[in-house]
Backbone as CSV, one residue per row, in Angstrom:
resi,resn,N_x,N_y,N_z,CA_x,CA_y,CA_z,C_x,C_y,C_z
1,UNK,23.856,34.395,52.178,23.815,33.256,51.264,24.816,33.488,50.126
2,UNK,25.798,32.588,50.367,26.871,32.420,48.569,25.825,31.992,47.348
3,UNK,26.128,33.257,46.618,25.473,32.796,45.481,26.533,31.973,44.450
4,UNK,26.360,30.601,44.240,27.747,29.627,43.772,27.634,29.948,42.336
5,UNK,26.519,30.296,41.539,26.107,29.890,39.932,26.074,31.720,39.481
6,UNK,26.936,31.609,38.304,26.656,33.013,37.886,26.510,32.829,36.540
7,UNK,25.400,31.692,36.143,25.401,31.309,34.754,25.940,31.052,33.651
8,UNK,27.708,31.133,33.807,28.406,31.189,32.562,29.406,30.001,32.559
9,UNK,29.624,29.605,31.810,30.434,28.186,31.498,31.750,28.366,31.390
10,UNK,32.770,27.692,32.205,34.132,27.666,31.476,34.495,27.533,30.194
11,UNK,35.309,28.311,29.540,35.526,28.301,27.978,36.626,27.014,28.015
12,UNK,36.199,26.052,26.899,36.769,24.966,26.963,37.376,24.673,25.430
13,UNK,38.880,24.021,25.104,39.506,24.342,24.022,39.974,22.926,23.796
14,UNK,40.471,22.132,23.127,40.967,21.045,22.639,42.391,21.243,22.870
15,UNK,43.176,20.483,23.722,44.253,20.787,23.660,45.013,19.970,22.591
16,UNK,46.768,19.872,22.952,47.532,19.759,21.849,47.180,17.996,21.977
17,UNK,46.671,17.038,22.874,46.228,15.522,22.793,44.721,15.146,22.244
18,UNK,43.873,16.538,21.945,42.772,16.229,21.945,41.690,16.267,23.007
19,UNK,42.559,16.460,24.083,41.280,16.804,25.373,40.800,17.927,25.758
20,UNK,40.057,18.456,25.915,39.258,19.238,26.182,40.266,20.130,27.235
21,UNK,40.415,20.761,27.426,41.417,21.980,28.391,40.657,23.205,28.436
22,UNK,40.410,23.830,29.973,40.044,24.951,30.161,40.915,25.840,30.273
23,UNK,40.700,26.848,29.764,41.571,27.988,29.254,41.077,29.438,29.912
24,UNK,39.394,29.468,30.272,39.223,31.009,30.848,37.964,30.451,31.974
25,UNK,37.692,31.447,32.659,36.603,31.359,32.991,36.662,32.134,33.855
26,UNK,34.850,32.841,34.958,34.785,33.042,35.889,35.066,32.380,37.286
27,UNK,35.162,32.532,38.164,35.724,32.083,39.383,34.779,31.372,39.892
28,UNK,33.718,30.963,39.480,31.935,30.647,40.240,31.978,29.325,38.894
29,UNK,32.296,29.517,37.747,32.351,29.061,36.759,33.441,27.758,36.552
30,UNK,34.866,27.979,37.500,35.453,27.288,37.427,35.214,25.925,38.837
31,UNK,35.347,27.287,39.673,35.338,26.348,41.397,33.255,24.896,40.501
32,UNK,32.711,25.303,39.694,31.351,24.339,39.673,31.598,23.560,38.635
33,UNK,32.781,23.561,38.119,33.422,22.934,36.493,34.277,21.735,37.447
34,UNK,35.099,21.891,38.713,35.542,21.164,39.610,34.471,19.437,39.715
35,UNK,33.178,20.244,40.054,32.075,18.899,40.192,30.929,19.198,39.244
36,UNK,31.157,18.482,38.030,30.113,18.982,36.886,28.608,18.247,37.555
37,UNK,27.824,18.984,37.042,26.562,18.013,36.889,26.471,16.560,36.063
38,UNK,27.065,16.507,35.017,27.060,15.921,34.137,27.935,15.262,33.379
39,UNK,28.313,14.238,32.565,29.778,14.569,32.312,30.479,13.573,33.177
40,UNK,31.883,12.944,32.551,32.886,12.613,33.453,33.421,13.941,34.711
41,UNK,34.246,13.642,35.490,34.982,14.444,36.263,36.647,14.732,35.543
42,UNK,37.392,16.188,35.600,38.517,16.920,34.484,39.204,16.361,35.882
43,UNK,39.918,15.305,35.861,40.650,15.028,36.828,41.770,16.152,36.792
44,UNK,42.428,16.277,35.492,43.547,16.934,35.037,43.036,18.447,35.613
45,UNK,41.609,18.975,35.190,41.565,20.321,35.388,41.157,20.555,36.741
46,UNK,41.421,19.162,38.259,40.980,19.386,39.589,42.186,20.044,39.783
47,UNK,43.330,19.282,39.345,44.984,19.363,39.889,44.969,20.812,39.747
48,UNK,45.140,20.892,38.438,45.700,22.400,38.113,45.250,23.364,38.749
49,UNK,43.481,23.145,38.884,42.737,24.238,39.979,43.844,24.782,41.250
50,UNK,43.944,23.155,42.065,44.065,23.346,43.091,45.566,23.772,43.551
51,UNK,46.675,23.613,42.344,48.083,24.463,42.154,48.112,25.465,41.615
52,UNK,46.761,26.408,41.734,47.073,27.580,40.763,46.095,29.021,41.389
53,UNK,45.081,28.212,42.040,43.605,29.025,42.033,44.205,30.125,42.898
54,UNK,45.375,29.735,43.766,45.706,31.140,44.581,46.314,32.551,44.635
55,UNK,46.503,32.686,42.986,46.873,33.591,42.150,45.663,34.282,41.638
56,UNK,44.137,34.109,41.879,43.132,34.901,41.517,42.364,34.396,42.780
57,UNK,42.086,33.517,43.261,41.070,33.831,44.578,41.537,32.946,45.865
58,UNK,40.545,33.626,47.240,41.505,33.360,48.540,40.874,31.350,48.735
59,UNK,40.943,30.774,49.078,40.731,29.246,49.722,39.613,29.605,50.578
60,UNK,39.387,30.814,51.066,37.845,30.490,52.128,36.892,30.611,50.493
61,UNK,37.279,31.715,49.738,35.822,31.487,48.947,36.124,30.705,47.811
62,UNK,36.798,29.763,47.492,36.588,28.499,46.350,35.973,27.753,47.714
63,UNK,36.055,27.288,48.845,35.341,26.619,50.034,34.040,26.947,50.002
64,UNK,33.785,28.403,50.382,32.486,28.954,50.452,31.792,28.031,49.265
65,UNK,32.428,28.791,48.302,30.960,28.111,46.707,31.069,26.526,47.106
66,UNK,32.043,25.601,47.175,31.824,24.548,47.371,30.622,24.033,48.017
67,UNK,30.331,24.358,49.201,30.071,24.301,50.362,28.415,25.021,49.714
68,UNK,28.624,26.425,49.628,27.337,26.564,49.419,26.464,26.059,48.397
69,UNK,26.968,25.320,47.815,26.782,24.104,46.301,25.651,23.039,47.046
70,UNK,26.886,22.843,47.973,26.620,20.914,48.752,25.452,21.318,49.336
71,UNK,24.972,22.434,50.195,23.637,22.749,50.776,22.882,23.024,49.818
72,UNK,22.762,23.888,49.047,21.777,24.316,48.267,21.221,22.483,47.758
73,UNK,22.178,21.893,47.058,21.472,20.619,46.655,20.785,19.840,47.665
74,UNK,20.746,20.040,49.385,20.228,19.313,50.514,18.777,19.964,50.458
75,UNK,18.303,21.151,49.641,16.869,21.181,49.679,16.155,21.255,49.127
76,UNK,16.965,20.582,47.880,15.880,19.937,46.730,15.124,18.660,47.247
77,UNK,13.655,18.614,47.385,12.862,17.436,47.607,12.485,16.254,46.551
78,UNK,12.639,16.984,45.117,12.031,16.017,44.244,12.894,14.803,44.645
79,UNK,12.343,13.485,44.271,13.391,12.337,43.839,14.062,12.268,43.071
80,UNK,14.131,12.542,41.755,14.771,12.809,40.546,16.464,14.200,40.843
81,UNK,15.571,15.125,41.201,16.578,15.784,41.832,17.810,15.419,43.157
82,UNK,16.993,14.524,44.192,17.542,13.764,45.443,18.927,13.208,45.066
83,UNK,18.352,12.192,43.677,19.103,10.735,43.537,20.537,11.411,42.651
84,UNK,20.081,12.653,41.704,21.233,12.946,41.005,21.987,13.969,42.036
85,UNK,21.079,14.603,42.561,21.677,15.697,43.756,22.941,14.942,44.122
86,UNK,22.332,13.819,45.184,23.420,13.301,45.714,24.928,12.974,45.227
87,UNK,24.522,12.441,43.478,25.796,11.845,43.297,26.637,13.122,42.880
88,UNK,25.778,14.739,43.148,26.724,15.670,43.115,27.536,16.181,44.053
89,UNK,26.655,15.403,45.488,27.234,16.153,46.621,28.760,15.016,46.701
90,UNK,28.685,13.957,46.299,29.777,13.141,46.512,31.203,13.814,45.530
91,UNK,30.487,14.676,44.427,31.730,14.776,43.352,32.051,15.898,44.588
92,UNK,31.285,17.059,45.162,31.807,17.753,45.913,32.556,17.575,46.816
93,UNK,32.550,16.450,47.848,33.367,16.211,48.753,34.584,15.383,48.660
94,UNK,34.598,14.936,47.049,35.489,14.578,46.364,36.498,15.674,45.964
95,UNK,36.148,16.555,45.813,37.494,17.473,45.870,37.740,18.216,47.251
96,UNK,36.880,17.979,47.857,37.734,18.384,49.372,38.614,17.270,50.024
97,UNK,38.125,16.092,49.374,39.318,14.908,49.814,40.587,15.341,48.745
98,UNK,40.829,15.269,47.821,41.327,15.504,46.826,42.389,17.297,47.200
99,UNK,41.935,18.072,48.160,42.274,19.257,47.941,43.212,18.899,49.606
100,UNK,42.459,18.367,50.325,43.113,17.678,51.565,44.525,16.786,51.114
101,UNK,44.447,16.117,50.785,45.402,15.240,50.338,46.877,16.142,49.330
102,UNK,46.450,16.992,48.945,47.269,17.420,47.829,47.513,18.660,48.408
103,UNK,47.198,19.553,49.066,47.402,20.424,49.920,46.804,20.787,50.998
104,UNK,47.219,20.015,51.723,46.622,20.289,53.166,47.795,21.489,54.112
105,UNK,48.520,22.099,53.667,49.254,23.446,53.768,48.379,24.572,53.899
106,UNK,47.132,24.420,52.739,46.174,25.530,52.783,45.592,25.730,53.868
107,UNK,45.048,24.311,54.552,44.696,24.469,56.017,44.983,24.858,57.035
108,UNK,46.402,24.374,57.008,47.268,24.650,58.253,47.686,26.113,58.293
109,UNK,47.943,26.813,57.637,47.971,28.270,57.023,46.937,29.592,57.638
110,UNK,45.632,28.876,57.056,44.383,29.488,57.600,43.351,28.869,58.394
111,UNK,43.305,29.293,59.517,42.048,28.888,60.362,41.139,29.088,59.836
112,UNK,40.337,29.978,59.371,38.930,30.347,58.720,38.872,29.082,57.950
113,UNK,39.794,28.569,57.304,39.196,27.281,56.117,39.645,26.226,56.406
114,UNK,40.379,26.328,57.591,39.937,25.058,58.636,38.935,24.774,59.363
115,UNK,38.548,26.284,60.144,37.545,26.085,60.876,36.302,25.706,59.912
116,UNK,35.706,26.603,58.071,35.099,26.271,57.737,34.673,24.641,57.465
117,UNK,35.755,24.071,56.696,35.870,22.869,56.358,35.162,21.891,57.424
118,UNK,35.996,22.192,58.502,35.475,21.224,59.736,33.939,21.165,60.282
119,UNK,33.555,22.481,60.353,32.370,22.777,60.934,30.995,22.200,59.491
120,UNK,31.726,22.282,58.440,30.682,21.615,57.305,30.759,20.123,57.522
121,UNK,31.620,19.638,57.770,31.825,18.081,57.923,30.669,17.807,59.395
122,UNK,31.506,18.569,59.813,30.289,18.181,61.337,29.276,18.743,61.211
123,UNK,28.942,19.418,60.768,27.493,19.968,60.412,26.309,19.483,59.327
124,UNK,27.014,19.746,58.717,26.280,19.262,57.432,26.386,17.785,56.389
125,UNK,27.421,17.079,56.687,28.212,15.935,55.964,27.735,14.816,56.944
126,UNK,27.797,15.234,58.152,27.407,14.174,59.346,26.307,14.215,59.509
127,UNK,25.247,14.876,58.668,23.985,15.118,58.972,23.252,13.950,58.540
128,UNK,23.617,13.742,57.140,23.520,12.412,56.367,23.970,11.180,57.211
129,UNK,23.519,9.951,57.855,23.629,9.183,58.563,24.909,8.140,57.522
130,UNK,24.481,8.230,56.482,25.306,7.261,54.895,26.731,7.930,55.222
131,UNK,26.426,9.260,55.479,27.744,9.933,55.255,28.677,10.161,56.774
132,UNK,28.249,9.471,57.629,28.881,10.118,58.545,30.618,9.179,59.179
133,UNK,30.489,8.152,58.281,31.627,7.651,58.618,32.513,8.476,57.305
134,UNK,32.325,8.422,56.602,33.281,9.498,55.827,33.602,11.141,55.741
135,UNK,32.427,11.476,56.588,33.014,12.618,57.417,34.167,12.662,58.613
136,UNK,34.086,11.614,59.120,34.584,11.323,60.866,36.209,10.920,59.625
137,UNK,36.426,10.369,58.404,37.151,9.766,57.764,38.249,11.285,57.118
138,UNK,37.370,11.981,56.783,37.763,13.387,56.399,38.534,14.074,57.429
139,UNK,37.852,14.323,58.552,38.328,14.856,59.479,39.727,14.276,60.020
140,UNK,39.698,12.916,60.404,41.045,12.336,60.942,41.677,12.295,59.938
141,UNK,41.851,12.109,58.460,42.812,12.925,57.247,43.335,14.146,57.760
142,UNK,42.368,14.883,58.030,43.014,16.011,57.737,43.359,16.684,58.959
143,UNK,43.765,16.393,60.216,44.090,16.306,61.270,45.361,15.748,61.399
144,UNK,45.651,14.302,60.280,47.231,13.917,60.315,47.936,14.411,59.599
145,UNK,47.410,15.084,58.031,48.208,15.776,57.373,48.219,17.494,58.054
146,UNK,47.747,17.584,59.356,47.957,18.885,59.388,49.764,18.709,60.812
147,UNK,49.131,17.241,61.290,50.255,17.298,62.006,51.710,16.630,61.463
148,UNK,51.489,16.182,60.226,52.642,15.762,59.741,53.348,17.013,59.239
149,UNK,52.923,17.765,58.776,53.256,19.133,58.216,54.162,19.970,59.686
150,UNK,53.208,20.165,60.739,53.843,20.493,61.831,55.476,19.885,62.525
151,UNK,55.503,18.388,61.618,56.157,17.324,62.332,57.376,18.027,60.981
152,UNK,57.289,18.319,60.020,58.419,18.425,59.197,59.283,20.080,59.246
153,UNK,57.783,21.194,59.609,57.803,22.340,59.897,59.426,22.186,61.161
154,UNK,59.200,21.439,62.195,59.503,21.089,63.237,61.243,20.962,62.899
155,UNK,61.339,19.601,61.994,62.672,19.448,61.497,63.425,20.232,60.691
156,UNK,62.385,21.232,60.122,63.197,22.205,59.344,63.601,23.329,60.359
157,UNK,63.061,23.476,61.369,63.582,24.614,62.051,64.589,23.900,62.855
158,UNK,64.641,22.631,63.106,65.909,22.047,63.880,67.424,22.336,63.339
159,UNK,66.919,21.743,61.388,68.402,22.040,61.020,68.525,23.833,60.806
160,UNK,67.633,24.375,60.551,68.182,25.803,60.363,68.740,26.416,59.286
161,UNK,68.963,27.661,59.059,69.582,27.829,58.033,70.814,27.365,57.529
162,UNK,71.526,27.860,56.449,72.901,27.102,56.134,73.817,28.192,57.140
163,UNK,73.368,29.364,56.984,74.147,30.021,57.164,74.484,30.450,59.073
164,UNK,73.512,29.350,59.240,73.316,29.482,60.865,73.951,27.924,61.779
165,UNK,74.298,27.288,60.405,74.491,25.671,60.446,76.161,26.333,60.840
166,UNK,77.259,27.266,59.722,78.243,27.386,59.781,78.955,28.266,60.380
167,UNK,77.981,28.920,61.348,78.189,29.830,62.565,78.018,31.076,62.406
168,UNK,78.255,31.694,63.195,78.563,33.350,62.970,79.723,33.660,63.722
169,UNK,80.070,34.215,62.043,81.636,34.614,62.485,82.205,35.402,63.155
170,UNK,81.608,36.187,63.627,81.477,36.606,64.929,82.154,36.525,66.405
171,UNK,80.894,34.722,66.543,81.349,34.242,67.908,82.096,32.892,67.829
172,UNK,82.460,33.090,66.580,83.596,31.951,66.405,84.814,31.588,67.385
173,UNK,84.843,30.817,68.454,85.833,30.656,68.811,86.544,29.283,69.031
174,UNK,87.852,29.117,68.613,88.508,27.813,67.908,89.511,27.190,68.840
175,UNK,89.752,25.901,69.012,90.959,25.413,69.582,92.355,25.534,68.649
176,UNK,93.350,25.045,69.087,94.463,24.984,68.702,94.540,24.614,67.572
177,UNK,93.956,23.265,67.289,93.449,22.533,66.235,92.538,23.016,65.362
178,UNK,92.171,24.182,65.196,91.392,24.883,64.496,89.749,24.503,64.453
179,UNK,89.254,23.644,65.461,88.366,23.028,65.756,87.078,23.602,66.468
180,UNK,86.367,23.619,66.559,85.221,24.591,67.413,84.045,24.040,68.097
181,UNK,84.291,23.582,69.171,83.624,22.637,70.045,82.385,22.930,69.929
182,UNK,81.993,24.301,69.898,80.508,24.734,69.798,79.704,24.933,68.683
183,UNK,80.717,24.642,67.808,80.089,25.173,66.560,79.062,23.900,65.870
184,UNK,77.542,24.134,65.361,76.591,23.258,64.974,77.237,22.602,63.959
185,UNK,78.629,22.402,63.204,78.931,21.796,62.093,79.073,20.187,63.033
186,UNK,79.583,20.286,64.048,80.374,19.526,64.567,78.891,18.184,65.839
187,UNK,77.972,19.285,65.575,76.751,18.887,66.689,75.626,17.989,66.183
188,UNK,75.260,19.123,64.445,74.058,18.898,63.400,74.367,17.135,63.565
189,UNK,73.746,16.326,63.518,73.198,15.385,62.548,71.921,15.251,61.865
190,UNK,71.649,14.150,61.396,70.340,14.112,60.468,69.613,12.877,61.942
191,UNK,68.163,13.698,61.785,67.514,13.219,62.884,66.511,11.966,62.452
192,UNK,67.057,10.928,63.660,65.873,9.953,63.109,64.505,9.901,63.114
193,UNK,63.694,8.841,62.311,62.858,8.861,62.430,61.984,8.295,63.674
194,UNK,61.369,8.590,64.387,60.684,7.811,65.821,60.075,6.135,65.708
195,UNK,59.464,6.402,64.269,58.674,5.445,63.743,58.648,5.363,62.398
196,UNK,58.370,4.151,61.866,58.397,3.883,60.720,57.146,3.088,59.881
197,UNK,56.040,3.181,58.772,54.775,2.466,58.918,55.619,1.354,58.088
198,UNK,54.692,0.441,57.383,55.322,-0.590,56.685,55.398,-0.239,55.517
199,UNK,54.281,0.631,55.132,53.845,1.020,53.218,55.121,2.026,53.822
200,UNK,56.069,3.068,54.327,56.785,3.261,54.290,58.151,2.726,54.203
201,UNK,58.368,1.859,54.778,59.181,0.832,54.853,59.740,0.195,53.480
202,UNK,58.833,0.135,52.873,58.657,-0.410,51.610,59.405,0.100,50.411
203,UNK,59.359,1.526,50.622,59.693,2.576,49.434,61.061,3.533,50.352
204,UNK,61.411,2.823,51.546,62.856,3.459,51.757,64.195,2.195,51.821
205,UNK,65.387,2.180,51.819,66.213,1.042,52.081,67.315,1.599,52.834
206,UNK,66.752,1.571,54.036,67.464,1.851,54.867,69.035,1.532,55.047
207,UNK,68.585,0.181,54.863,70.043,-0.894,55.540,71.633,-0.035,54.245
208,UNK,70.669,0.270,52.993,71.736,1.178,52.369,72.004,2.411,52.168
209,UNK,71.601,3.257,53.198,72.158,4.431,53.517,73.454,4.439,53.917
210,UNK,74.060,5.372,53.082,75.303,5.993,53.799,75.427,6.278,55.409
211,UNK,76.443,6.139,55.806,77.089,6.782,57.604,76.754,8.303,56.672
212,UNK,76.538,9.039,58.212,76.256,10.309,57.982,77.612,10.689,58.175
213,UNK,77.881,11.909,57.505,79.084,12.502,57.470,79.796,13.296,58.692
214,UNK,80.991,12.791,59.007,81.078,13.650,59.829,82.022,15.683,59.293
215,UNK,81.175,16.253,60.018,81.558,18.021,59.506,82.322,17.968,60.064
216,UNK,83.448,18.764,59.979,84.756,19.127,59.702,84.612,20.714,59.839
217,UNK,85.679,21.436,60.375,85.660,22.305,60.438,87.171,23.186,59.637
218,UNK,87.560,24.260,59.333,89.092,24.914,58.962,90.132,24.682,59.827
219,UNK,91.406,23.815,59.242,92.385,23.869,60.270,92.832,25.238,60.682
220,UNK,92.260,26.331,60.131,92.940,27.299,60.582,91.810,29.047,60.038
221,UNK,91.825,29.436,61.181,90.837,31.202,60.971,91.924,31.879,61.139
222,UNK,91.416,33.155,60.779,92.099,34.456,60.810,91.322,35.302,61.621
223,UNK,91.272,36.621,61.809,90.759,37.204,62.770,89.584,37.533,62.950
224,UNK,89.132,37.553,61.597,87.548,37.702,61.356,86.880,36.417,61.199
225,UNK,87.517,35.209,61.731,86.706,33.629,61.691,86.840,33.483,60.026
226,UNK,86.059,32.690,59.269,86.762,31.948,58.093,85.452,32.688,56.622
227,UNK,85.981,31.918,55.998,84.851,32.282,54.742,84.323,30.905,54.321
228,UNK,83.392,31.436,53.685,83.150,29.664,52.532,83.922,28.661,51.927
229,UNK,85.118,30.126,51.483,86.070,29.144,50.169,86.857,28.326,51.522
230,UNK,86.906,28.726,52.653,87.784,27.774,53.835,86.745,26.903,54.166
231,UNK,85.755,26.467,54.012,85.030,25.122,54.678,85.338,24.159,53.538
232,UNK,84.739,22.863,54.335,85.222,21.850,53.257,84.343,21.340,52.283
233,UNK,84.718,21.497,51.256,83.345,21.003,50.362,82.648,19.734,50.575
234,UNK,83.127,18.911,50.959,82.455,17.602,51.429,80.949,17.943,52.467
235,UNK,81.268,18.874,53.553,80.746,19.257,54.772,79.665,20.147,54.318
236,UNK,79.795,21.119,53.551,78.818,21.912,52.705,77.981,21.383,51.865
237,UNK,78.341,20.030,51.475,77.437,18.959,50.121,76.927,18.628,51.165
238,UNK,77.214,18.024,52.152,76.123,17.186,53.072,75.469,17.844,54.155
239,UNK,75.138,18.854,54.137,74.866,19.924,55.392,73.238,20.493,54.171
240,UNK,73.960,20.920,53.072,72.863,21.098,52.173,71.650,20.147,51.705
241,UNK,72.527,18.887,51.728,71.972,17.652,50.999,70.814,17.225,51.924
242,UNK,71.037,17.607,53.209,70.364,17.572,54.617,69.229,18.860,54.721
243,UNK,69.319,19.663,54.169,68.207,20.982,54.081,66.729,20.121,52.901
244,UNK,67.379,20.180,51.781,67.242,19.988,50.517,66.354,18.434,51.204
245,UNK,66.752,17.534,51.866,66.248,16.487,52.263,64.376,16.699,52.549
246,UNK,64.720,17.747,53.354,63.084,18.240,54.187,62.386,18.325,53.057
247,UNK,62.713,18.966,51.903,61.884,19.330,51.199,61.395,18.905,50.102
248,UNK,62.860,17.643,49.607,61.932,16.004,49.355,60.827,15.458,49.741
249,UNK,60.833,15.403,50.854,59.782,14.578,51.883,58.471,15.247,51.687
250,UNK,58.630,16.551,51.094,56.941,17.291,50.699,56.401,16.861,49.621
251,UNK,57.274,16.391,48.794,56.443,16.151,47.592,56.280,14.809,47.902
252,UNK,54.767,15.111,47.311,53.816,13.831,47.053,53.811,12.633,46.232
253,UNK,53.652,11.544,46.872,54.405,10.086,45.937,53.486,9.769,44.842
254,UNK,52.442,10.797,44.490,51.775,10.573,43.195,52.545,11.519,42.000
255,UNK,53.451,12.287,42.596,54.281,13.511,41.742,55.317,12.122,41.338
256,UNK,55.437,10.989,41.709,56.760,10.375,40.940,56.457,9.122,40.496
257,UNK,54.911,9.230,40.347,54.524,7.943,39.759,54.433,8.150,37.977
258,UNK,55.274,7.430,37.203,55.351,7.443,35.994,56.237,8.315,35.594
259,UNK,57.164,9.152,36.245,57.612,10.524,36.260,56.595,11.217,35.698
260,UNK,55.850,11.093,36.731,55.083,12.432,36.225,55.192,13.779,37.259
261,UNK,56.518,14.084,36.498,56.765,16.066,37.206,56.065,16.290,36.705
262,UNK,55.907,17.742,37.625,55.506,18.997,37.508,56.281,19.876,37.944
């Protein structure tokens, strides 16, 4: 049995706007500060949890306490306890939607807190008849963000490194024209998309994209094949611009609402 409660409260400070900001706490203390009893929900202090917590503890046990939270409240009988219970078990599975959505990397990463996650949904989340379409709702979430991840994993190993994009100099070998039939400068393009949804559609403009560039190679090597300062800078901006692309596509379209970086 996870013991989730170790009696002590997150130390809580006024920040520089006036809001309340957590600043210390135990690890049992913070992961139950996530879904208060009481109280609004620290939207601000879910985020930060969930971009930070992996610098002091592993994702199976902020899961575990979660989890052993959501049961412990399934065997309280009073009514009084039932009716508020519940609206705790919802703040709970509110940050597993919330932790899904915003990093679902953690999953794909580790089986144990995939397998946990899943087996609580089907176990225990589906147990509740109220709850079982938003379990079945959880699950196919987090099943597409595990394969969209796979789907980008995928394109990043297509284009490859830079330094694998501009050959090895090595097995460089060139025509007359200083040209290199085999070489990926000349092969790479930027790969389309298969499909497109509409809420995507929406927030790209296609019709004004640039022609992709065509790479270019040195009119001319020496015996050891070429260096950097001999490629063309044009071919190197857009070969990069094409790496750098993948890793656009990770960040999340709530990271650019209002500019709100991080």
């Amino acid at each position: 049995c996870v013991e989730f409660d170790d009696g002590t409260m997150p130390v809580v400070e006024p920040g520089a706007d006036g809001k309340p900001v957590v600043v210390s706490g135990s690890v049992r203390a913070l992961v139950k500060y996530l879904a208060p009893e009481e109280g609004t929900v620290d939207s601000g202090f879910m985020v930060d949890f969930l971009r930070t917590y992996r610098y002091f503890v592993e994702a199976v046990d902020v899961a575990r306490l979660l989890i052993a939270r959501y049961i412990y409240i399934s065997t309280q009988q009073s009514s009084q306890q039932s009716q508020s219970g519940q609206f705790l078990q919802l703040r709970i599975l509110n940050v597993f939607k919330k932790w899904v959505d915003t990093h679902p990397q953690d999953f794909s990463s580790s089986d144990a807190l995939y397998d946990l996650l899943h087996v609580f949904l089907e176990t225990h989340v589906k147990a509740d008849p109220k709850r079982a379409v938003f379990a079945d709702s959880m699950i196919s979430n987090l099943e597409s963000k595990l394969t969209g991840l796979e789907t980008r994993q995928a394109w990043m190993d297509a284009l490859g490194g830079l330094g694998a994009i501009i050959g090895n100099n090595s097995n460089n070998n060139y025509n007359n024209n200083g040209s290199n039939p085999g070489s990926p400068l000349n092969t790479l393009q930027r790969k389309p998309r298969t499909s497109t949804s509409s809420h995507q559609s929406q927030h790209r403009r296609a019709s004004s994209a640039p022609s992709p560039v065509t790479p270019t190679t040195p009119s001319s090597a020496g015996a050891g094949g070429f260096s950097m300062s001999s490629l063309d800078p044009d071919t190197i901006a857009a070969q990069l611009t094409l790496l750098e692309h993948t890793l656009f596509l990770m960040i999340p379209q709530h990271e650019f609402y209002l500019q709100n970086w991080t």
